[in-house]
C-alpha positions as CSV (number, residue, x, y, z in Angstrom):
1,X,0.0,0.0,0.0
2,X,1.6,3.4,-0.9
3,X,1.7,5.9,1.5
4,X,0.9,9.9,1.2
5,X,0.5,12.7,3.6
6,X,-2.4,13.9,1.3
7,X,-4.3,11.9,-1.0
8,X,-7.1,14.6,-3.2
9,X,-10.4,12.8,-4.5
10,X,-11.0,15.4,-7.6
11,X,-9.1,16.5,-10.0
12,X,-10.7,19.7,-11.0
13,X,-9.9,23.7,-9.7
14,X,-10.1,22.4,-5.8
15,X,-8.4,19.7,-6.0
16,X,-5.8,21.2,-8.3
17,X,-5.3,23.9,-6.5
18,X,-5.1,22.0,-2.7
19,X,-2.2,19.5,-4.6
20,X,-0.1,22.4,-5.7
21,X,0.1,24.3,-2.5
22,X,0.8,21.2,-0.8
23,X,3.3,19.8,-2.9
24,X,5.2,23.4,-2.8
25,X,5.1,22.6,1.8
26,X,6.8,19.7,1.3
27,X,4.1,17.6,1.2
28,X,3.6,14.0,-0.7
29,X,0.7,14.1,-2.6
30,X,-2.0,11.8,-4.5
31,X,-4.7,13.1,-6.6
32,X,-7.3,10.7,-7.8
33,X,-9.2,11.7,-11.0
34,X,-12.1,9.6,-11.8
35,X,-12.5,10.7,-15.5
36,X,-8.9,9.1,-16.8
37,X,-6.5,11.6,-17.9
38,X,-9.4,13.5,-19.9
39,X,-11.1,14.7,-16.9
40,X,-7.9,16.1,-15.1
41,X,-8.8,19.7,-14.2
42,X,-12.2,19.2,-13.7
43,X,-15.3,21.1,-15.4
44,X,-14.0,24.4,-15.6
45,X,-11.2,23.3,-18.2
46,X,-12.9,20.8,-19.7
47,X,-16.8,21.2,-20.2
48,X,-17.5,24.7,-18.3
49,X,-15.8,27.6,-18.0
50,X,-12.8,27.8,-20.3
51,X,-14.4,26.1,-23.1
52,X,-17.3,28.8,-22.6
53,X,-15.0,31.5,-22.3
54,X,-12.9,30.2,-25.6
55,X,-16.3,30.2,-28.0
56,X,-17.4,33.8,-26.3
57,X,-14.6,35.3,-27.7
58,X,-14.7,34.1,-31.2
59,X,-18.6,35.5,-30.5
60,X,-17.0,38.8,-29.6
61,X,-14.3,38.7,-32.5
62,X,-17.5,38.0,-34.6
63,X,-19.4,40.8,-33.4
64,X,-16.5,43.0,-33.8
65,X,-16.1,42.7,-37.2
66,X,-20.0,43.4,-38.0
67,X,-19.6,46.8,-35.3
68,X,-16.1,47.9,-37.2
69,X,-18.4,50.5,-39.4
70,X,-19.2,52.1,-36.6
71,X,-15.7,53.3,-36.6
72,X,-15.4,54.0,-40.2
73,X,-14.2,50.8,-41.4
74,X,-15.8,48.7,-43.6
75,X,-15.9,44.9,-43.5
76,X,-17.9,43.1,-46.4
77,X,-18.5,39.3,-46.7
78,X,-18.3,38.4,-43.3
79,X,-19.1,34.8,-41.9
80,X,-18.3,32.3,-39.8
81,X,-17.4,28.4,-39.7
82,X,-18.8,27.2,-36.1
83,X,-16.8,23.8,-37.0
84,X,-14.0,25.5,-37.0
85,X,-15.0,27.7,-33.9
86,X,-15.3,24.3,-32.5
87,X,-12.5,22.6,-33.7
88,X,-10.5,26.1,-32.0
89,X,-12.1,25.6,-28.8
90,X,-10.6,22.1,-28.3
91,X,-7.4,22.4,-29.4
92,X,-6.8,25.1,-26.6
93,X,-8.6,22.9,-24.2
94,X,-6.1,20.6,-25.1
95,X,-3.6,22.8,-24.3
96,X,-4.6,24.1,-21.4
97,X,-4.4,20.2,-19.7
98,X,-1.4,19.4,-21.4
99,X,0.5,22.8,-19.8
100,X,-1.4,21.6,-16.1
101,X,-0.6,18.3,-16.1
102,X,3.5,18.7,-17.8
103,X,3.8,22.0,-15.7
104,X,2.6,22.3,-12.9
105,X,1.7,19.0,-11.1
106,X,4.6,16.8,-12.6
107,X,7.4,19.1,-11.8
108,X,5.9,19.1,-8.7
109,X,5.8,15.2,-8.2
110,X,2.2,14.8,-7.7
111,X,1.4,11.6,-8.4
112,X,-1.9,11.2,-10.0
113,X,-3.9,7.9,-10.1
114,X,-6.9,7.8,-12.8
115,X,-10.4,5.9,-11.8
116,X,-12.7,6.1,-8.9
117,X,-12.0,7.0,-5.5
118,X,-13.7,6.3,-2.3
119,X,-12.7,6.6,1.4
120,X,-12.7,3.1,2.9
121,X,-11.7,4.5,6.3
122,X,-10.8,8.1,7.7
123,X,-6.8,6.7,6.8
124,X,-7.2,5.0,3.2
125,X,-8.7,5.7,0.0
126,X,-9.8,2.9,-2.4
127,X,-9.0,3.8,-6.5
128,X,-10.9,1.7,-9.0
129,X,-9.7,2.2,-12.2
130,X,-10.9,-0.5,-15.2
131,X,-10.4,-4.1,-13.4
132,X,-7.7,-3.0,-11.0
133,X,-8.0,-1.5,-7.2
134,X,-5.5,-0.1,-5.5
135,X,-5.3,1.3,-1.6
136,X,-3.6,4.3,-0.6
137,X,-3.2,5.5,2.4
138,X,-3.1,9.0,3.7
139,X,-2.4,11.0,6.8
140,X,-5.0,13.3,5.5
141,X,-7.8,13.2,2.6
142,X,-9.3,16.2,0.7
143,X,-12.4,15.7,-1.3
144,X,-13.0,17.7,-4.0
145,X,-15.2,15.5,-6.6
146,X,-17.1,18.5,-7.8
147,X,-20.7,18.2,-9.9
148,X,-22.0,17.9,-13.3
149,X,-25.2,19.2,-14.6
150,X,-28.3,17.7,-13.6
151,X,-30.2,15.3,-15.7
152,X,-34.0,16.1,-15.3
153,X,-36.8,13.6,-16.5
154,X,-38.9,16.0,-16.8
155,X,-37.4,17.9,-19.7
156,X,-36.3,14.7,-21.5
157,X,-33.0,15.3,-21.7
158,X,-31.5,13.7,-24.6
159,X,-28.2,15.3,-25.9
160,X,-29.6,16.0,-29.3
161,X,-33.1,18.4,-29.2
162,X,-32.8,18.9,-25.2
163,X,-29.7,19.6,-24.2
164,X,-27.5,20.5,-21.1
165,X,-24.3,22.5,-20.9
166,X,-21.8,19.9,-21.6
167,X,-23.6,18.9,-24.8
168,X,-24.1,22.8,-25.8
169,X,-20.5,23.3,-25.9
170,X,-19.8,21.1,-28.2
171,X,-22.5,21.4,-30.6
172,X,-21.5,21.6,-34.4
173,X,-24.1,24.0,-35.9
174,X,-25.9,27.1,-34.2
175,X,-29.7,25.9,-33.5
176,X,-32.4,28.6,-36.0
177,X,-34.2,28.6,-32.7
178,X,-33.1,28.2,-29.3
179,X,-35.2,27.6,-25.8
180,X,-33.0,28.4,-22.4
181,X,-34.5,27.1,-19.2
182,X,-33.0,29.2,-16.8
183,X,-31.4,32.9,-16.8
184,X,-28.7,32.4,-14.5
185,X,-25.0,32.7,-15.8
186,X,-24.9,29.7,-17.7
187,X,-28.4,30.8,-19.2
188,X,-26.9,34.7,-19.8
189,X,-23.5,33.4,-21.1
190,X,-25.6,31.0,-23.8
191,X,-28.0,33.3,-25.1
192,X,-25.0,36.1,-25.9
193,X,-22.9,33.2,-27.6
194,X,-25.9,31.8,-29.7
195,X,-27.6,35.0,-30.4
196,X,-24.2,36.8,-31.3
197,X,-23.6,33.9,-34.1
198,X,-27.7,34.6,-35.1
199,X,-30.0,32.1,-33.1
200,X,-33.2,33.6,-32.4
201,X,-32.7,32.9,-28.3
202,X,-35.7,32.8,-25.8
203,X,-35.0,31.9,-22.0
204,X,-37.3,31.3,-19.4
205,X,-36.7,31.6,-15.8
206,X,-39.6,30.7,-12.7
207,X,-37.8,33.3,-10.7
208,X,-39.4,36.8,-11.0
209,X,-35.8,38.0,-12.1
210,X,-32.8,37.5,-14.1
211,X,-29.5,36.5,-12.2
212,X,-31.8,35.5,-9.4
213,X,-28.9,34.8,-6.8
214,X,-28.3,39.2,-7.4
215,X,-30.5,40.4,-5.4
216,X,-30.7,43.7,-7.0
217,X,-34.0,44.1,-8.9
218,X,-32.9,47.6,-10.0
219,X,-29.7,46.3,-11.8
220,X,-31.2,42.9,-13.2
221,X,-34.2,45.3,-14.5
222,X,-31.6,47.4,-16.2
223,X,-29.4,44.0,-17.4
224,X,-32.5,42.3,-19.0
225,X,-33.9,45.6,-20.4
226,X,-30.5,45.8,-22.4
227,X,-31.1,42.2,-23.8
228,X,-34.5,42.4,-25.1
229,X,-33.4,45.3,-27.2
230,X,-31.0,42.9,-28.3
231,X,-33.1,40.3,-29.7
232,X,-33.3,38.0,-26.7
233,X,-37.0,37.2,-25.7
234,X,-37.2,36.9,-21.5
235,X,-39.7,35.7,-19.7
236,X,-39.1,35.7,-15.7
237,X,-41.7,34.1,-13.3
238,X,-42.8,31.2,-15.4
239,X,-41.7,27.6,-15.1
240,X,-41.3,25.1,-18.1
241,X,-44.7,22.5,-17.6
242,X,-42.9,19.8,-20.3
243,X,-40.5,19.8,-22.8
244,X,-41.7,17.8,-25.9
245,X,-40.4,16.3,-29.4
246,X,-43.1,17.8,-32.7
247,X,-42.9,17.1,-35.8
248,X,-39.9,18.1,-38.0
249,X,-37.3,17.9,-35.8
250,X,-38.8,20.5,-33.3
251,X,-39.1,20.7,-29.8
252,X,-42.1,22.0,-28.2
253,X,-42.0,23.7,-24.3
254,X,-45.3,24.3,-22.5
255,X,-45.0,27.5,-20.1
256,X,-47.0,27.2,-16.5
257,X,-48.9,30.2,-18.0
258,X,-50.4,28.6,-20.7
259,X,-48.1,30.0,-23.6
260,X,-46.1,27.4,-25.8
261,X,-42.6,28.2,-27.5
262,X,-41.3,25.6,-30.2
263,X,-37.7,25.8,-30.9
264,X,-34.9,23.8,-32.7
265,X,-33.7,22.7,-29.3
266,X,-34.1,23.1,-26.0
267,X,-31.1,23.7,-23.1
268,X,-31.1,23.5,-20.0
269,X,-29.5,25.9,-18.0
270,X,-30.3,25.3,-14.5
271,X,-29.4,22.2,-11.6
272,X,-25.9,20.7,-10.8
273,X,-26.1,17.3,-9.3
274,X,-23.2,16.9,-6.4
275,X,-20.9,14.3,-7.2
276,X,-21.3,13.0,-3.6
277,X,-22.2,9.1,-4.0
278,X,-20.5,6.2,-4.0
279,X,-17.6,7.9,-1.9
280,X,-17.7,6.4,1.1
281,X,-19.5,9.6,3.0
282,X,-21.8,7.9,5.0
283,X,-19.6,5.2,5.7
284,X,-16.6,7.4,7.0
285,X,-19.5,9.4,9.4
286,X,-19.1,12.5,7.3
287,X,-22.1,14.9,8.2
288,X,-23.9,16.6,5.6
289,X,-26.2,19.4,5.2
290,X,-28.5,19.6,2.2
291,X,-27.0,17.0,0.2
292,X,-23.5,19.1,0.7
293,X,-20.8,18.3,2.7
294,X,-20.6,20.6,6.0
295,X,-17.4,22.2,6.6
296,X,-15.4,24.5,9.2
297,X,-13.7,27.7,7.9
298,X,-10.3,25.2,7.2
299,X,-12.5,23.2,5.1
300,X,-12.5,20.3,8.0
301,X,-15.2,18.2,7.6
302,X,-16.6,16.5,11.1
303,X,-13.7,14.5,10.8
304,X,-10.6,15.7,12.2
305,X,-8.7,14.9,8.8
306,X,-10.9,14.8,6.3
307,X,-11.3,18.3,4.2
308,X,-13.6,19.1,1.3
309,X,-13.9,21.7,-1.1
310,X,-15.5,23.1,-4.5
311,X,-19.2,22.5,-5.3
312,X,-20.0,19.8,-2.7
313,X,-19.8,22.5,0.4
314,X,-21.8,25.7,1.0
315,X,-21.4,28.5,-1.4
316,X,-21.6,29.4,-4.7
317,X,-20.4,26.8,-6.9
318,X,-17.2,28.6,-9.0
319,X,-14.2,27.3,-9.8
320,X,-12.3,30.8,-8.1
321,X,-14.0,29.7,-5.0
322,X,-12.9,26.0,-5.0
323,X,-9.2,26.9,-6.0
324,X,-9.3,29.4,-2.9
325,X,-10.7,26.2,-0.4
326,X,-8.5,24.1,-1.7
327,X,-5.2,26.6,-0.7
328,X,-7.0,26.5,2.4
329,X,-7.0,22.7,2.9
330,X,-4.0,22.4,2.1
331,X,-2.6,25.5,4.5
332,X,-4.6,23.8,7.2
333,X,-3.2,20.6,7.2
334,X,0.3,22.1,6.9
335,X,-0.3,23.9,10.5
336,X,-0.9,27.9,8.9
337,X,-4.1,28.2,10.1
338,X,-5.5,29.7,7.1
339,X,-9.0,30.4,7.4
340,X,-11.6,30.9,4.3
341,X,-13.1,34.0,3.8
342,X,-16.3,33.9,2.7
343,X,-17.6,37.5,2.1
344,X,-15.3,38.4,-0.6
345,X,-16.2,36.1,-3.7
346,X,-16.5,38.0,-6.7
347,X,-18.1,36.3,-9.9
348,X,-18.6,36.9,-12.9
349,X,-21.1,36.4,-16.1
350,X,-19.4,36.8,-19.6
351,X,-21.5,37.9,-21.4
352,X,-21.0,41.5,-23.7
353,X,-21.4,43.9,-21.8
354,X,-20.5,41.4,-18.9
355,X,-22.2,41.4,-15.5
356,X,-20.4,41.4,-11.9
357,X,-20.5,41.7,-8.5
358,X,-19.0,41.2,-5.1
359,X,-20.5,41.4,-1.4
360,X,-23.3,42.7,-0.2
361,X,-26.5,44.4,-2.3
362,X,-28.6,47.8,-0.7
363,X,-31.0,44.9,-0.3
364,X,-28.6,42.3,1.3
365,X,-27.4,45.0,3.6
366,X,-30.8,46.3,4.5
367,X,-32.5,43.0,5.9
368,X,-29.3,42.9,7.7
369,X,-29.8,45.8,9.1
370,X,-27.0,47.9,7.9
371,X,-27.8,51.5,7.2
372,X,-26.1,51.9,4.1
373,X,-25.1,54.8,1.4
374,X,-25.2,54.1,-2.5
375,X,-23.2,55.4,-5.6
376,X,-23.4,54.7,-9.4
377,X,-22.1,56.0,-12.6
378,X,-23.9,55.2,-16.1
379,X,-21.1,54.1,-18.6
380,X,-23.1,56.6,-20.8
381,X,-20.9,59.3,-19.1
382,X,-17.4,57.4,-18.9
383,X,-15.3,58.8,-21.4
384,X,-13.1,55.5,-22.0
385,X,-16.5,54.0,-22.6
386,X,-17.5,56.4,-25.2
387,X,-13.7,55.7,-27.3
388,X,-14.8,52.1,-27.5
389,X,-18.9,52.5,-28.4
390,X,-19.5,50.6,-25.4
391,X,-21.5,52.6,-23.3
392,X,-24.2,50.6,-22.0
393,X,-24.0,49.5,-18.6
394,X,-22.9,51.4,-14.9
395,X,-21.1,50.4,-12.1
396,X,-23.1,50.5,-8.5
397,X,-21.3,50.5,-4.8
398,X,-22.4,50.1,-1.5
399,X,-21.1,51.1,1.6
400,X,-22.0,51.5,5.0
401,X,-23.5,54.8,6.2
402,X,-21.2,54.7,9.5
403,X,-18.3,54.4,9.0
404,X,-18.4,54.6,4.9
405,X,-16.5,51.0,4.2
406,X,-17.3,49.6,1.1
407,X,-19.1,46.2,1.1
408,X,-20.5,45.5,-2.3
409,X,-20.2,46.5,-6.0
410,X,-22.3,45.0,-8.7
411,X,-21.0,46.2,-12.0
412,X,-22.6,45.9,-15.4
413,X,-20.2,46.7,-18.4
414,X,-17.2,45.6,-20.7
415,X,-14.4,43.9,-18.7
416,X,-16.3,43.6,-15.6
417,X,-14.9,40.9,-14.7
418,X,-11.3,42.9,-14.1
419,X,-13.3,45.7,-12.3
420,X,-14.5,43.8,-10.2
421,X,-11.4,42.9,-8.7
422,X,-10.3,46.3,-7.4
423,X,-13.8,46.6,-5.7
424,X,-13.1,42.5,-3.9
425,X,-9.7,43.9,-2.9
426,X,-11.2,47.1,-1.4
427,X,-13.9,45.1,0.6
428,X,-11.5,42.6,2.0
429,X,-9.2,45.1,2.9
430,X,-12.0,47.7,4.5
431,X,-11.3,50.9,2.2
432,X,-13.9,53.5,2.5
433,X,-15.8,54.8,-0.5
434,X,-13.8,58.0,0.4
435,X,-10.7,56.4,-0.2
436,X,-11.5,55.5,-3.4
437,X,-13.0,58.1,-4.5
438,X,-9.8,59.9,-3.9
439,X,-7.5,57.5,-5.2
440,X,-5.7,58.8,-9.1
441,X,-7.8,56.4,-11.8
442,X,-5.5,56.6,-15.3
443,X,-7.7,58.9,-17.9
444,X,-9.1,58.0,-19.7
445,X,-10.3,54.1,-18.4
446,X,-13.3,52.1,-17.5
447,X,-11.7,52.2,-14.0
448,X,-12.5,55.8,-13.4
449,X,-16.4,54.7,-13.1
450,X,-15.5,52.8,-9.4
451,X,-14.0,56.5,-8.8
452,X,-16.7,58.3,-10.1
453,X,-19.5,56.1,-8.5
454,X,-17.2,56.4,-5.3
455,X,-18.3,59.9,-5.1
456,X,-21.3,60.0,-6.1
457,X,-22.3,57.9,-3.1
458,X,-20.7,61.2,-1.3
459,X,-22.3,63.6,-3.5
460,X,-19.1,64.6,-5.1
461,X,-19.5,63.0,-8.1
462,X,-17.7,64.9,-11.1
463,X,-20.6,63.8,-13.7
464,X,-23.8,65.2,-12.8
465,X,-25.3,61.4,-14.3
466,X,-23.4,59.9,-11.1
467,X,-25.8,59.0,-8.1
């Protein structure tokens, strides 16, 4: 039986992550991957994510070219291959695993086992891989066995007219018509890509808002306003009845208010199933909470030496997040006493103009009881914005009316996603919105609009738009 200090269950951004750290404290570690070599960095690399990310910008390239007369330029006989678009997404997928697994866990001597694993006892972990088991045994275990998306019966889920996330990224030809269940990120991110490349999109979500985990009713109003205007048909508080094969090829949805929409196919955008069974949980005496695993702020599960991370504890279920637990695992079982943070976790939807945010809303703060003060700046009035014809959008902060520390930020405009972070580092570092406000921003950039919305929550905003 080979021995390890650490032996990860996962493969993915948590367990990744938790191998890395540990190998770099002298640790020896295992990491278990139950997909075989093609699984190794989890969903994000694989089917979430970066392969998203990869066919959003060759949506955004796309679009470009279509928006370059807007600058004076002229661009005739435009089109695109999706095949190709396809064939590109893979090959830096490939990539991608190829640079993780040659540099950065071999030259680290992780030693990486392929098939499944489950805990046999709080000291060994069983690997089945094909027709051979093997025990390893470990000071310490980390679980990080992540999720995939849920299969419901309900919406007859078949992989080629109803259709989940992992079979919509790797679809060959964009659908004439196409039916999202769910207008959460993945929903968002979908109906950009799809509508970008000329799918007539409509999404449907039972929640009476867009992004319904924001809750922020002013800035979802003013994110789906900007997508119906682009051709994307929403309909919020309405739930999908059945999802049904027609004649021709088409696939017919009945709506809980008596409307039906037929489209080429159907996806759904909603439900991750926990990869939590066949692990050995119950066995071991792990406790768990609502189907996930409950965990301390080290990620210690109710057994002393047992940690878990990713999707399978509390939280939102991002693969920043898991790679964060899993340094925290692995500092934790190393003796640093590094503790997870929980109120800083931006995220991010990437779609164009792309959506953000990061602690608390006005409404969070409010039922918490937290008198607060509020700034924002439309991008209409940003001047970087205006050089680059992207001007729809603002940026929003919150910050408490005692002692003016910022404490959220929900952002709605191009490269959000690298605003954001200035706001996360602000919170976690308790900067007032005076601070910022009177911090230098380079002129002209989008970055001026956290300034500018900064003081507007003081009422010294430069731009009489700012609020």
């Amino acid at each position: 039986m080979k021995k390890f200090d650490v032996v990860i269950i996962g493969g993915g951004s948590g367990g990744c992550a938790a191998a890395s750290r540990l190998a770099d404290l002298g640790k020896k570690v295992a990491l278990i991957e139950m997909r075989g070599k093609e699984g190794l960095g989890g969903t994000c690399i694989n089917r979430g994510c970066i392969p998203a990310k990869i066919l959003l910008a060759a949506a955004e390239a796309y679009s470009g070219v279509l928006k370059a007369r807007d600058f004076g330029i002229e661009a005739t006989g435009v089109s695109f291959d999706y095949r190709q678009v396809i064939q590109k997404k893979q090959g830096t997928v490939k990539a991608l695993k190829f640079g993780l697994q040659n540099f950065v866990l071999k030259p680290r001597g992780i030693e990486i086992f392929y098939g499944l694993g489950r805990i046999r006892d709080p000291h060994t972990v069983e690997v089945t891989g094909g027709d051979q088991t093997e025990l390893l045994q470990a000071e310490n275990i980390i679980i990080a066995t992540g999720s995939e998306p849920a299969m419901f019966s309900s919406f007859n889920i078949d992989g080629q007219n109803v259709l989940t996330s992992d079979h919509a990224l790797d679809l060959q030809e964009i659908p004439p018509e196409l039916l999202i269940i769910g207008a959460g990120a993945l929903g968002l991110e979908f109906a950009h890509l799809f509508s970008t490349f000329g799918s007539k999109v409509s999404i449907v979500e039972m929640a009476p808002q867009i992004i319904p985990a924001l809750a922020d009713q002013e800035f979802t109003g003013l994110v789906q306003n900007y997508f119906e205007k682009q051709g994307i048909a929403i309909k919020t508080g309405v739930k999908i009845e059945s999802v049904e094969l027609a004649a021709a090829g088409k696939v017919v949805s009945s709506l809980s208010n008596g409307e039906k929409i037929e489209s080429s196919k159907v996806l759904v955008a909603i439900g991750r199933k926990l990869n939590t069974t066949d692990l050995g949980l119950q066995e071991a005496g792990i406790k768990m909470e609502r189907d996930r695993i409950v965990v301390d702020e080290s990620m210690r599960t109710s057994i002393p030496n047992i940690y878990a991370v990713g999707d399978i504890v509390p939280g939102p279920q991002l693969s920043h997040k898991a790679q964060r637990e899993g340094i925290v695992a692995a500092e934790a079982i190393a003796g640093l006493g590094t503790r997870m943070d929980y109120r800083v976790i931006p995220w991010a939807i990437f779609t164009q103009p792309e959506i953000a945010a990061v602690g608390m809303t006005r409404e969070e703060a409010e039922r918490a009881q937290i008198k607060t003060i509020t700034g924002s700046l439309p991008l209409m009035a940003n001047e970087k914005a205006n050089t680059m014809k992207k001007t729809a959008g603002l940026v929003k902060v919150v910050a408490r009316a005692d002692n003016l520390k910022l404490i959220g930020a929900q952002v709605f405009a191009t490269e959000a996603s690298v605003l954001i972070g200035e706001l996360a580092l602000a919170i976690a570092n308790g900067v007032t919105v005076e601070s910022l406000s009177n911090t230098v921003h380079v002129h002209p950039s989008l970055s001026e609009a956290i300034m500018e919305a900064c003081k507007g929550s003081l009422g010294k905003a430069f731009h009489r738009s700012a609020r």
